[in-house]
C-alpha positions as CSV (number, residue, x, y, z in Angstrom):
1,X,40.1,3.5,-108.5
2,X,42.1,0.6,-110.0
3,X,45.2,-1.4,-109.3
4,X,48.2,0.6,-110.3
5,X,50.2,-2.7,-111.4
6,X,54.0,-0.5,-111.6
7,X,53.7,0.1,-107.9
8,X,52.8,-3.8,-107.0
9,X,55.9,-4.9,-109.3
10,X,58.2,-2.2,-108.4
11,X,57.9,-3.7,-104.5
12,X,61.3,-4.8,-103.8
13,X,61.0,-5.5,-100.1
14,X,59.4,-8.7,-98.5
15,X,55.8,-9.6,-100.6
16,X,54.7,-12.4,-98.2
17,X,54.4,-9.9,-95.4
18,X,53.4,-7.2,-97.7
19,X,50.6,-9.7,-98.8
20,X,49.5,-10.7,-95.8
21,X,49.3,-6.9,-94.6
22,X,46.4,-6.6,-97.8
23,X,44.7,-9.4,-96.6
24,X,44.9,-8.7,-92.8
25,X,43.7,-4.9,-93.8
26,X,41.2,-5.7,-96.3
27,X,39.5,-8.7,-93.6
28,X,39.4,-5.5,-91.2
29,X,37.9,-3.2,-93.6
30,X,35.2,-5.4,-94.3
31,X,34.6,-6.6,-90.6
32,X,34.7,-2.9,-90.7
33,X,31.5,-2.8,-93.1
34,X,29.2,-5.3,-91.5
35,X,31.1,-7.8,-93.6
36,X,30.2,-6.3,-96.9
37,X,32.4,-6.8,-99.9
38,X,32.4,-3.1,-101.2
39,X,32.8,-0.4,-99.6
40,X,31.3,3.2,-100.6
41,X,34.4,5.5,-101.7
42,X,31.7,8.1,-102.4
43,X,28.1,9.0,-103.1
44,X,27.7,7.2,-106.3
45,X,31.1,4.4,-106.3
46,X,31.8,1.1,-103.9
47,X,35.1,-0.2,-104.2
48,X,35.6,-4.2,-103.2
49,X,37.3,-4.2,-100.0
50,X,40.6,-5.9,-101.3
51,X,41.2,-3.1,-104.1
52,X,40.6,-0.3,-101.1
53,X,43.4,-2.2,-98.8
54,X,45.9,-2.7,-102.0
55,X,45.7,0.7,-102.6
56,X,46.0,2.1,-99.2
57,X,49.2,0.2,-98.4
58,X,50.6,1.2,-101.8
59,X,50.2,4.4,-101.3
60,X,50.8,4.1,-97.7
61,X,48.0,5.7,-96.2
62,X,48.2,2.4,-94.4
63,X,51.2,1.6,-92.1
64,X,51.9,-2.2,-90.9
65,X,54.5,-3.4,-88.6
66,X,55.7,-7.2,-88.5
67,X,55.2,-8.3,-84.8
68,X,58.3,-10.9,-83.5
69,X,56.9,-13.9,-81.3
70,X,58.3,-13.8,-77.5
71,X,60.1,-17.1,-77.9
72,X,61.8,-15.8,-81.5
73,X,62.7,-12.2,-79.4
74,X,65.2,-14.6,-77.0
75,X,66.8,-16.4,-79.3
């Protein structure tokens, strides 16, 4: 599967945290995989880790949540 590019442009809400959701997601998936860049998608593909967690969170099969610090929370 490829990067659909309109999705990943169309984004209109925060990118840095939308970023660091990929790159949180796709470190998991591969810690997931023995550390293996690519992942098998089926019998015969792998897809790189990175591509699998941009596309999950674009078409949110992925949720993510943006966790507050305790000392922000009182201010």
């Amino acid at each position: 599967m490829s990067l659909q590019i309109d999705k990943i442009l169309s984004f209109t809400g925060n990118k840095y945290e939308r970023t660091s959701a990929m790159s949180k997601y796709a470190r998991y998936l591969s810690q997931k995989n023995d550390e293996d860049l690519e992942i098998p998608i089926n019998r015969s593909q792998k897809e790189k880790v990175t591509i699998s967690a941009i596309n999950d969170i674009l078409n949110e099969k992925v949720s993510y949540r943006v966790e507050i610090p305790q000392d922000e929370k009182l201010s």
